[in-house]
Backbone as ProteinMPNN parsed JSONL, in Angstrom:
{"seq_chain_A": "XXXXXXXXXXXXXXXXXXXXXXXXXXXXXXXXXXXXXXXXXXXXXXXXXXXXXXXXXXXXXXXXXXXXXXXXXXXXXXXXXXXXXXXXXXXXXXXXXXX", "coords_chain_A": {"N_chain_A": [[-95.875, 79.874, -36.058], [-99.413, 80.675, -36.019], [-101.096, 82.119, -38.445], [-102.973, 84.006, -37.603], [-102.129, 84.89, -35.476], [-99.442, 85.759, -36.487], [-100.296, 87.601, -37.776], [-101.416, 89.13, -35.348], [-99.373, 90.151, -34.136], [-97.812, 91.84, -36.098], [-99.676, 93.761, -35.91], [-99.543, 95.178, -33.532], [-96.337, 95.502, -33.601], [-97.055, 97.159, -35.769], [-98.342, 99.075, -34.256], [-97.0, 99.925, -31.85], [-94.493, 101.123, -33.292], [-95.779, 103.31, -34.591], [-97.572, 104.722, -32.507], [-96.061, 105.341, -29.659], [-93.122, 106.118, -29.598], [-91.72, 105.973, -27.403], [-91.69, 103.208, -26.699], [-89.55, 100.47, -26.801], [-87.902, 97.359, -27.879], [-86.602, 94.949, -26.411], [-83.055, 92.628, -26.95], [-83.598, 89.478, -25.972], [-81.941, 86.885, -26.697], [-78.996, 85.609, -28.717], [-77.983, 83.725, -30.808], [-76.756, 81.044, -32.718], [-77.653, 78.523, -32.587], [-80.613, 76.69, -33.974], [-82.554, 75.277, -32.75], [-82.554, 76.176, -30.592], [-83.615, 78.324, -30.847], [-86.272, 77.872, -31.703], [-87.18, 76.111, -29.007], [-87.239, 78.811, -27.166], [-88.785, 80.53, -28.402], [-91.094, 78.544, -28.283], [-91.731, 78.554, -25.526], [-91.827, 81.519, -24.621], [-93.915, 81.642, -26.219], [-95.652, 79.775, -24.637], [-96.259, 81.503, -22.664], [-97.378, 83.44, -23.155], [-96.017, 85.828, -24.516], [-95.069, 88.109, -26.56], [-93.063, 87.73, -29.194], [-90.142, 88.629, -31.467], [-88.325, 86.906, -33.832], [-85.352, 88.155, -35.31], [-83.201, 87.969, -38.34], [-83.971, 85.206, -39.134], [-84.016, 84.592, -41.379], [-81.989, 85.278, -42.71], [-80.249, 82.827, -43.882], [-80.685, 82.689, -46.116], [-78.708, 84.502, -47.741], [-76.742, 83.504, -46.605], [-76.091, 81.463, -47.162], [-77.175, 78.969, -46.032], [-75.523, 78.406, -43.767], [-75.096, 78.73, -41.176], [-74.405, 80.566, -40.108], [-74.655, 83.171, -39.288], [-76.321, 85.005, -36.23], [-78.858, 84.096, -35.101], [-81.362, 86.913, -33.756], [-83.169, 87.102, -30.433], [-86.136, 88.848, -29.66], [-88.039, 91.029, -27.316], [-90.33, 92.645, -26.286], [-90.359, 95.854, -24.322], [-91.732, 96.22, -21.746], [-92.043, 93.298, -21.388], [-89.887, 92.104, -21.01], [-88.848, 91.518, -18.695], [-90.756, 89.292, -17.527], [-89.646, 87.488, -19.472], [-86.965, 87.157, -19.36], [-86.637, 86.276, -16.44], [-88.973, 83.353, -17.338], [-87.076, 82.022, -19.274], [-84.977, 81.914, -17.211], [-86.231, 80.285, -14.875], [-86.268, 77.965, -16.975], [-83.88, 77.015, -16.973], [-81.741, 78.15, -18.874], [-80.511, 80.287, -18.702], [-77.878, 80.657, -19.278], [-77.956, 81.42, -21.929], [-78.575, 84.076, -21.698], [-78.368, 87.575, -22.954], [-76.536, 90.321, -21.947], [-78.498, 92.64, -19.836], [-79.178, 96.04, -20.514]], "CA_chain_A": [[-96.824, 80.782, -35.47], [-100.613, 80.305, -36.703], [-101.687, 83.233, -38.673], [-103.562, 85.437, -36.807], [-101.159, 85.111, -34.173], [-98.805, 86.551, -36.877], [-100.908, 89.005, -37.705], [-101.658, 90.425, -34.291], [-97.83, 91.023, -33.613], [-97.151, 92.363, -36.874], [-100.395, 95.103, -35.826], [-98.78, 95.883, -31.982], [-95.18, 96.322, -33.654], [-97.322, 98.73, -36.073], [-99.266, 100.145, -33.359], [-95.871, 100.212, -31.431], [-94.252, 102.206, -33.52], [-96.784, 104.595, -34.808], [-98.231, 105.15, -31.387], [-95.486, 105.447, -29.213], [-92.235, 106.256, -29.738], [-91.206, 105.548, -26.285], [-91.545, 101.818, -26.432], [-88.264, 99.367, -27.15], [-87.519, 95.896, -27.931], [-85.138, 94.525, -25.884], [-82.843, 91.618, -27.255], [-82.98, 88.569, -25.07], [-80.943, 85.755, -26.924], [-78.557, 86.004, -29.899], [-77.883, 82.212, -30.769], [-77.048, 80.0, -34.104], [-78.385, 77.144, -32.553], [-82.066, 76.858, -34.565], [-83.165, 74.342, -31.894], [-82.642, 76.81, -28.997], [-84.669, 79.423, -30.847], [-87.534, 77.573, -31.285], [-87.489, 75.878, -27.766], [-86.968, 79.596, -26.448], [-90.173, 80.728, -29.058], [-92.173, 77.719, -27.479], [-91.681, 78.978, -23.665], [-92.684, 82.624, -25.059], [-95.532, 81.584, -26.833], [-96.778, 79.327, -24.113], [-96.242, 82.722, -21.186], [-98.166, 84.997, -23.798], [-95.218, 86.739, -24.344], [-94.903, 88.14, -28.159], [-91.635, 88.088, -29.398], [-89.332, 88.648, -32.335], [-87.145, 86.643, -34.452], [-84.102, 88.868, -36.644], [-82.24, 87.5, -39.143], [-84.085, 84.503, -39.318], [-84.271, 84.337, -42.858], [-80.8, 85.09, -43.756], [-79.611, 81.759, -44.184], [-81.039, 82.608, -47.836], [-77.641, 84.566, -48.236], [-75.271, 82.657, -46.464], [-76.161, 79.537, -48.105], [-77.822, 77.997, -44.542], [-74.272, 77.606, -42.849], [-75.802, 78.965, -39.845], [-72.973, 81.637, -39.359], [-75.475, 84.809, -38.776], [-77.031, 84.538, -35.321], [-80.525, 84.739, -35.396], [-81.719, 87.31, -32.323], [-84.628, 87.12, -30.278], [-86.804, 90.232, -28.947], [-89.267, 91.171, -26.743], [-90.901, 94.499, -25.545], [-89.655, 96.196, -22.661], [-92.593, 95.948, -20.462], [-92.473, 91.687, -21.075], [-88.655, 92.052, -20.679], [-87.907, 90.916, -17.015], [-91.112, 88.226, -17.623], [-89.645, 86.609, -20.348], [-86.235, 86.924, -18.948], [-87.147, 84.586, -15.876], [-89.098, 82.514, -17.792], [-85.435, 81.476, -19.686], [-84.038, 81.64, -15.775], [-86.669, 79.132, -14.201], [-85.704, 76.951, -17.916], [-82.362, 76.45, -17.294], [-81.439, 79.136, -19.78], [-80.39, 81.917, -17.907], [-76.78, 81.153, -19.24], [-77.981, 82.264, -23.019], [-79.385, 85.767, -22.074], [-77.646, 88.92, -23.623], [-76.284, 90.91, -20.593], [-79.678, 93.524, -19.619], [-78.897, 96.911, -19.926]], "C_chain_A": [[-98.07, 80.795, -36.346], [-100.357, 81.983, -37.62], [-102.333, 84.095, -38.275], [-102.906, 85.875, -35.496], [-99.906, 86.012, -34.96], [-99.423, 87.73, -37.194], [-101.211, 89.984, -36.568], [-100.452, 91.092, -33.53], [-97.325, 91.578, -34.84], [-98.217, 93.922, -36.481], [-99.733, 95.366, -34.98], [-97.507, 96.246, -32.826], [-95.629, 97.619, -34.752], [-97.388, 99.686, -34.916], [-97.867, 100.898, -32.394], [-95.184, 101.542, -32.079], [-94.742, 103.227, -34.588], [-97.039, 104.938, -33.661], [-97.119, 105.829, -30.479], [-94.028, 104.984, -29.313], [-90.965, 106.291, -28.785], [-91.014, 103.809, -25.767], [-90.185, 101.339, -27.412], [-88.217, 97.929, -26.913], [-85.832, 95.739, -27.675], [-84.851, 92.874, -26.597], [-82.961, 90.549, -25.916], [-81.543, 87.472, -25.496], [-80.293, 85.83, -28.338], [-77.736, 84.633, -30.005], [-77.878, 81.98, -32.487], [-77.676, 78.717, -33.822], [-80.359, 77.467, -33.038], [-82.745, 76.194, -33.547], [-83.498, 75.321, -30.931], [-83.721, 78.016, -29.487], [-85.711, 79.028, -31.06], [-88.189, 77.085, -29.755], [-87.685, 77.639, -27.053], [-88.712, 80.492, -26.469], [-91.422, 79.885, -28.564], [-92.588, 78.312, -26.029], [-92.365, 80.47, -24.131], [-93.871, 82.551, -25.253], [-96.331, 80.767, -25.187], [-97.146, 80.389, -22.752], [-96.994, 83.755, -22.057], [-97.373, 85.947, -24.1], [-94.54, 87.035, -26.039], [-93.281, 88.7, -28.074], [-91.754, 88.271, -30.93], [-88.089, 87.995, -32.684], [-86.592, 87.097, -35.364], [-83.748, 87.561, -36.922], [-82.32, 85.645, -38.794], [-83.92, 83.865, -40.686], [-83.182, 84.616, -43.546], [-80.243, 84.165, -44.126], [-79.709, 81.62, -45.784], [-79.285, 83.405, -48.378], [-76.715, 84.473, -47.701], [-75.37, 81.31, -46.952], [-76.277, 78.64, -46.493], [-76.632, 77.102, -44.185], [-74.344, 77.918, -41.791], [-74.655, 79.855, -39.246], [-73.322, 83.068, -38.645], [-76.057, 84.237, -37.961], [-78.063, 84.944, -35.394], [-80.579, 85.609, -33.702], [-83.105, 87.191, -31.543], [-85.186, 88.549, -29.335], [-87.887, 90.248, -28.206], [-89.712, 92.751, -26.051], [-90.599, 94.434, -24.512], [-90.018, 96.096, -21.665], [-92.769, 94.195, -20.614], [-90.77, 91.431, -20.716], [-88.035, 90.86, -19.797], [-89.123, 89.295, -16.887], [-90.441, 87.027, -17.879], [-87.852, 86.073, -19.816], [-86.087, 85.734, -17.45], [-88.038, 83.552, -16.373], [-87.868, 81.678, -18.235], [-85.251, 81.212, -18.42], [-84.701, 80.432, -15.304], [-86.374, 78.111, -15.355], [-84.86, 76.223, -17.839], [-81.507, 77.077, -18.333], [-80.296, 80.526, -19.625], [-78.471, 82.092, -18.99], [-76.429, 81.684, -21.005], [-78.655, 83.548, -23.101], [-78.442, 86.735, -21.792], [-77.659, 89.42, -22.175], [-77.964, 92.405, -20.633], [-78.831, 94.961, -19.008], [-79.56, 97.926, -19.963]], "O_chain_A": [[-97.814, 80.937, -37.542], [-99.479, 82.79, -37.314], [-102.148, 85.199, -38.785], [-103.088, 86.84, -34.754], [-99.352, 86.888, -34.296], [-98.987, 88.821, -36.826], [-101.269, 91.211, -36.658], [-100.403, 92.031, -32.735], [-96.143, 91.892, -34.698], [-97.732, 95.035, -36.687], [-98.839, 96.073, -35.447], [-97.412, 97.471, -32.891], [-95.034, 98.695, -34.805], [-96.745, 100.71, -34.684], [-97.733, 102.114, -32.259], [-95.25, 102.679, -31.612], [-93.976, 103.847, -35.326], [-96.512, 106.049, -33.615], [-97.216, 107.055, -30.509], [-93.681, 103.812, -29.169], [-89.781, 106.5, -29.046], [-90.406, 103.354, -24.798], [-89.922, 101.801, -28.522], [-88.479, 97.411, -25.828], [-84.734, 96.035, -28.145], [-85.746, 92.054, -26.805], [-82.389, 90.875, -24.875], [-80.502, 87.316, -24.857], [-81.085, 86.136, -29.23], [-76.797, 84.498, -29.22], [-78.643, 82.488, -33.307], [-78.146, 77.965, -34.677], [-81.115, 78.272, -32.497], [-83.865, 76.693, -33.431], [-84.629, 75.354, -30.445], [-84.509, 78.552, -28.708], [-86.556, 79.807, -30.617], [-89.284, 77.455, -29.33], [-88.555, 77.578, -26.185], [-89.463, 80.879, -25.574], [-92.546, 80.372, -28.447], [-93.744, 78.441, -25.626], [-93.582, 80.516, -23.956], [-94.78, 83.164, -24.694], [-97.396, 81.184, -24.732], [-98.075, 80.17, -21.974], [-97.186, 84.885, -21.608], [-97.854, 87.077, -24.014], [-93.706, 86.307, -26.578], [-92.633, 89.507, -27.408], [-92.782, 88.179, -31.602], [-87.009, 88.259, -32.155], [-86.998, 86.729, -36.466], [-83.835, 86.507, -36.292], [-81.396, 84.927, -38.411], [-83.708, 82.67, -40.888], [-83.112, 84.374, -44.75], [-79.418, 84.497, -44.977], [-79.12, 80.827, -46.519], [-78.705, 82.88, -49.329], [-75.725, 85.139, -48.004], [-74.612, 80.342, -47.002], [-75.461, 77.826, -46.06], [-76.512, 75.877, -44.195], [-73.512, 77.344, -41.089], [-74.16, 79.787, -38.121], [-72.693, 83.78, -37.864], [-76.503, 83.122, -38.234], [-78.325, 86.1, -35.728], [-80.037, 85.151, -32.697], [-84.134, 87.199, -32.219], [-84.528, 89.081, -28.441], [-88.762, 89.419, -28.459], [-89.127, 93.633, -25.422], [-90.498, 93.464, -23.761], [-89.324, 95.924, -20.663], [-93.673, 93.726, -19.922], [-90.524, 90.408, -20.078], [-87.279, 89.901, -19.954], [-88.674, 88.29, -16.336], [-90.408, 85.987, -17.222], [-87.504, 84.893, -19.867], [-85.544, 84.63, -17.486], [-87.872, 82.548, -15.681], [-87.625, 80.656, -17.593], [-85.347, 79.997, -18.25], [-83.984, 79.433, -15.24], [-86.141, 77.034, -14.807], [-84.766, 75.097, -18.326], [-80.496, 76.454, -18.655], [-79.636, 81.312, -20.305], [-77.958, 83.165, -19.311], [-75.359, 82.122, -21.426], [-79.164, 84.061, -24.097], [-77.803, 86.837, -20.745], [-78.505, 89.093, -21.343], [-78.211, 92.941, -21.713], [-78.227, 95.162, -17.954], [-79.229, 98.904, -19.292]]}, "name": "protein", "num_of_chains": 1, "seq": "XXXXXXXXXXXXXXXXXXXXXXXXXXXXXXXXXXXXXXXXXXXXXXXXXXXXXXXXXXXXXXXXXXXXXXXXXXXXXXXXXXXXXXXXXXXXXXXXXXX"}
């Protein structure tokens, strides 16, 4: 992710939660495959659709055996976008049940 592209989703999840305390990040995909989370991060990025990757960076203390699933997020109002985006992919059969 360029830099100012990280920077303007690290301000919205400020602004997020300072501002409103009514907004939520929903998980879409909770995956060890590293491949699938960048292909998943590509399709996001190219729909405008800011996400979140957890527990990307733990592989620092499991010794990068890829046993913690990384998750991916997205705000609630890009939710059902980003969720057919994955569906028209061919994806549909790695998204977290929507509840």
């Amino acid at each position: 992710m360029p830099r100012d592209a990280a920077r303007a989703w690290t301000h919205r999840v400020d602004y997020v939660a300072v501002t409103d305390r009514r907004a939520v990040l929903r998980e879409l995909v909770r995956t060890n495959d590293i491949v699938l989370v960048s292909a998943i991060g590509a399709l996001l990025d190219g729909a405008n659709i800011h996400h979140l990757v957890l527990d990307q960076n733990m592989s620092i203390i499991e010794g990068s055996l890829g046993i913690l699933p990384r998750r991916i997020l997205v705000h609630e109002e890009d939710n059902r976008a980003a969720r057919q985006i994955l569906t028209d992919a061919g994806l549909s059969h790695e998204l977290r049940p929507d509840e």
